[in-house]
N, C-alpha and C positions, 0 to 999 in steps of 0.2 A: 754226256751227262746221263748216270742211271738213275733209276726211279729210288735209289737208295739216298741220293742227294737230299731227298726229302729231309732227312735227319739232320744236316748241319744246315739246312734252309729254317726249319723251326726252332733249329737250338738260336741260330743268331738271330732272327727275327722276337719270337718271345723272350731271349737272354735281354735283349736291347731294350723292349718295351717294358717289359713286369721290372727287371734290372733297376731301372732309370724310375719307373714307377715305385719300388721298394726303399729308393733313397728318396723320393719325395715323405715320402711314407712318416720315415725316418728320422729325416734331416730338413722339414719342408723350411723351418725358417733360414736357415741358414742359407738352404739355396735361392730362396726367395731373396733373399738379402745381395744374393750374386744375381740372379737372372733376372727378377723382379718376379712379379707375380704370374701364377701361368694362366695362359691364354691361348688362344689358335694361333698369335703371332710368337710367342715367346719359342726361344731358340731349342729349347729342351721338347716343347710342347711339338714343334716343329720333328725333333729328331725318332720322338716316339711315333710317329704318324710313320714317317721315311723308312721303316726300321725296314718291312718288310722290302721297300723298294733296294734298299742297300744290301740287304741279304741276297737278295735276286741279282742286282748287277756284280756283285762281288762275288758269287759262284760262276757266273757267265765269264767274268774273265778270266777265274780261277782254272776252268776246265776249255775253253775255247781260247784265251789269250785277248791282246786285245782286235784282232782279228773278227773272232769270233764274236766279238762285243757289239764290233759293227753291226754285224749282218743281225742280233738281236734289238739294235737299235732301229734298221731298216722296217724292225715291224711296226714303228709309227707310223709310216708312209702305206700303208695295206688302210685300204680305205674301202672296197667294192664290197659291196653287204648285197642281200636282196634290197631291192624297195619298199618293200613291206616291215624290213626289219632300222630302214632307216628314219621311216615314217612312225612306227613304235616308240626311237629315240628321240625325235624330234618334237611330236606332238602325243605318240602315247602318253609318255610318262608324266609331261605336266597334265594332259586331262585325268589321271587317274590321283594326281598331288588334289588339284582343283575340286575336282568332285568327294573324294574326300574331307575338304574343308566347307564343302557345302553342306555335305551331313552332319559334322562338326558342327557349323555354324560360323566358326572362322574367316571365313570369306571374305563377309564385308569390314574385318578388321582393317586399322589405318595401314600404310604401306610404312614398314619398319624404318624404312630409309628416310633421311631429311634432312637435305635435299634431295629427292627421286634418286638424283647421278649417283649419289653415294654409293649405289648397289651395284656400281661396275665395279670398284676396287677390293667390293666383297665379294664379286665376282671373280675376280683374276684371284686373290687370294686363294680362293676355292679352287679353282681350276688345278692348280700348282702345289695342293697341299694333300687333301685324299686322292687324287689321282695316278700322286705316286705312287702308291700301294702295288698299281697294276702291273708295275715292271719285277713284283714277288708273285702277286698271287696270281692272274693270268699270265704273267711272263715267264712263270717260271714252274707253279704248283700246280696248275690244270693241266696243263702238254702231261708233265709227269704221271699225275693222276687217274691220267686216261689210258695213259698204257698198260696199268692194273683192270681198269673200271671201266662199265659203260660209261658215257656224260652225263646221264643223271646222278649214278651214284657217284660219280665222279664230282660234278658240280653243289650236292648235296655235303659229300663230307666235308669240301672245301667252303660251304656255306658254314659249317658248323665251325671249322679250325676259326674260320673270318670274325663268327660270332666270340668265340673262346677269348679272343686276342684284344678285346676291346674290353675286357671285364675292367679294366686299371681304371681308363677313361669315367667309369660310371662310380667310381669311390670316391673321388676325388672335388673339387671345386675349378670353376674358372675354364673346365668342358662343354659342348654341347648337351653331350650324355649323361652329365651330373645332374640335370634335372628332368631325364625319361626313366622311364619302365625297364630294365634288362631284358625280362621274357619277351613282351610284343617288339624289340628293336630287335631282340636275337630272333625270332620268328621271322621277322620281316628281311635280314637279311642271309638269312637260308633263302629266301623264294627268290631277293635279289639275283642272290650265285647261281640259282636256277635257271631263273629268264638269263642274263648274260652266257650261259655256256652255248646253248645251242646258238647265239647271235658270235660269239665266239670264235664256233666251228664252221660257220654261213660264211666270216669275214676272213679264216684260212688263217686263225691266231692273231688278228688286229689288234696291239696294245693302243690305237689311238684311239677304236670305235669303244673297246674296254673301258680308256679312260674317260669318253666322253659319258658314256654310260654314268661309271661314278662319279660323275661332275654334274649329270642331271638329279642323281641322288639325292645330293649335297647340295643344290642349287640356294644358295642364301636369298633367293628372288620372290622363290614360291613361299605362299602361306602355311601356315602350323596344320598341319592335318592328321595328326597322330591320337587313337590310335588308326583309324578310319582307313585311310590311306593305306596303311600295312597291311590292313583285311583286303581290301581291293588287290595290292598288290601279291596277295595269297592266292586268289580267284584268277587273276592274270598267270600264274604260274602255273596252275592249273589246264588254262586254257593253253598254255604255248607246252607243256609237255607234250599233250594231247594232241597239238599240231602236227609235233615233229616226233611223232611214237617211235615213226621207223626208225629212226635212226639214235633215239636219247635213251633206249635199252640195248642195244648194240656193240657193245665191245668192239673196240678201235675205230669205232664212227667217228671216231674227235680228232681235232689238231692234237697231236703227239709231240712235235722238233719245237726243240727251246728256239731253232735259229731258222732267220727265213730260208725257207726251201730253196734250194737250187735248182730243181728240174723237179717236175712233175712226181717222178717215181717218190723223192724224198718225203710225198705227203702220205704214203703209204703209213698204215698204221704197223705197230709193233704185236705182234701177236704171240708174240713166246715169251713175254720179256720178263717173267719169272724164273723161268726154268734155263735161260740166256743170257737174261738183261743183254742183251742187244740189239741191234734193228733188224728187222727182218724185211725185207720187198716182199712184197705181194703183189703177183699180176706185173710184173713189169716185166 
């Protein structure tokens, strides 16, 4: 797969979303009249979320077979992060939601759910709906990206395409994002893409810790902390570039291979891959 993929990775991920979005547009009663009304469960609402993940698995077999599908499916099971970086996901991201809505004042709002339990099934939902995402955009747009780009700029343009792609979601009724701000959500998830790459390039291309990431994002559990929360999480971006300088302005410091490595050498970055587009060893 070359870095040139990128062009039918965005034609069918935004053909699919804006596409499907432009017939709501359109045609909304009519589809409404077939699908019902749209929501995070409804099947269309569903398939615009997928989009990127379907673009991604469906060049992975297109170029690797289904062979090759495996070994990109193997990288759910990449699970070894630092400590620090798993500590960040487990208990950063809610103290930075939390404190947030403490400035807010949100805090001591009632718990949305009722009964309590409710909030597992809007859990799992979550889990299984933005998560997808990761099998397009870490699975398949960041390795790419980095073979051009350090990981910052690398993670940065990919923060922007992420932000572009969601514009549908905020015209519309019956979304999350139909009732926020496009600038502070688009802000906030540039610094997202930021904090995830280098935890990204720690985990050796992890699509699980990726998706877990977007699942703390999206957590339906935590309180309303917007915009508060995206300013912290601006400041946390800030502080984790600055962690990992050496290596997030560094051209081919990042996972590169769309598929799990085979040996060691495979994690070598690409370093010609303009004037090549091919892989090159380094050091091995």
């Amino acid at each position: 797969m070359k870095t040139k993929t990128l062009i039918p990775f965005l034609a069918i991920t935004f053909g699919l979303t804006w596409g499907i979005a432009a017939l709501l547009f359109m045609f909304y009663d009519q589809i409404v009249a077939i699908f019902g009304e749209l929501s995070m469960t409804n099947p269309l609402f569903i398939l615009l979320v997928y989009s990127p993940g379907i673009a991604g698995i469906f060049l992975v077999w297109r170029h690797y077979g289904l062979k090759g599908l495996g070994s990109f499916f193997r990288r759910l099971t990449l699970w070894r992060a630092p400590g620090a970086w798993w500590l960040f996901l487990i208990l950063g991201i809610p103290l930075i939601v939390y404190a947030g809505a403490a400035i807010k004042g949100s805090i001591a709002e009632p718990f949305p759910f009722s009964p309590w339990y409710q909030v597992f099934p809007a859990m799992a939902l979550a889990l299984f709906l933005g998560p997808i995402e990761e099998f397009g955009w870490r699975g398949v747009t960041l390795p790419l990206l980095q073979r051009k780009f350090s990981p910052f700029w690398a993670g940065l343009i990919l923060g922007c395409i992420w932000g572009i792609w969601h514009i549908p979601s905020f015209l519309g009724s019956g979304t999350p994002q139909s009732a926020w701000a496009f600038g502070p959500f688009f802000i906030g998830i540039v610094a997202m893409s930021i904090i995830l790459t280098p935890l990204f390039n720690a985990s050796r291309g992890s699509l699980l810790i990726s998706a877990l990431f977007h699942f703390q994002m999206m957590n339906p559990a935590f309180p309303d902390a917007q915009p508060w929360d995206i300013l912290l999480f601006v400041i946390a971006t800030i502080v984790v570039v600055w962690l990992n300088r050496g290596t997030m302005f560094q051209r081919g410091a990042g996972i590169t291979e769309v598929l799990v490595p085979e040996k060691k050498s495979d994690l070598a970055p690409i370093v010609d891959d303009m004037a090549k587009d091919a892989l090159v060893t380094v050091g091995g």
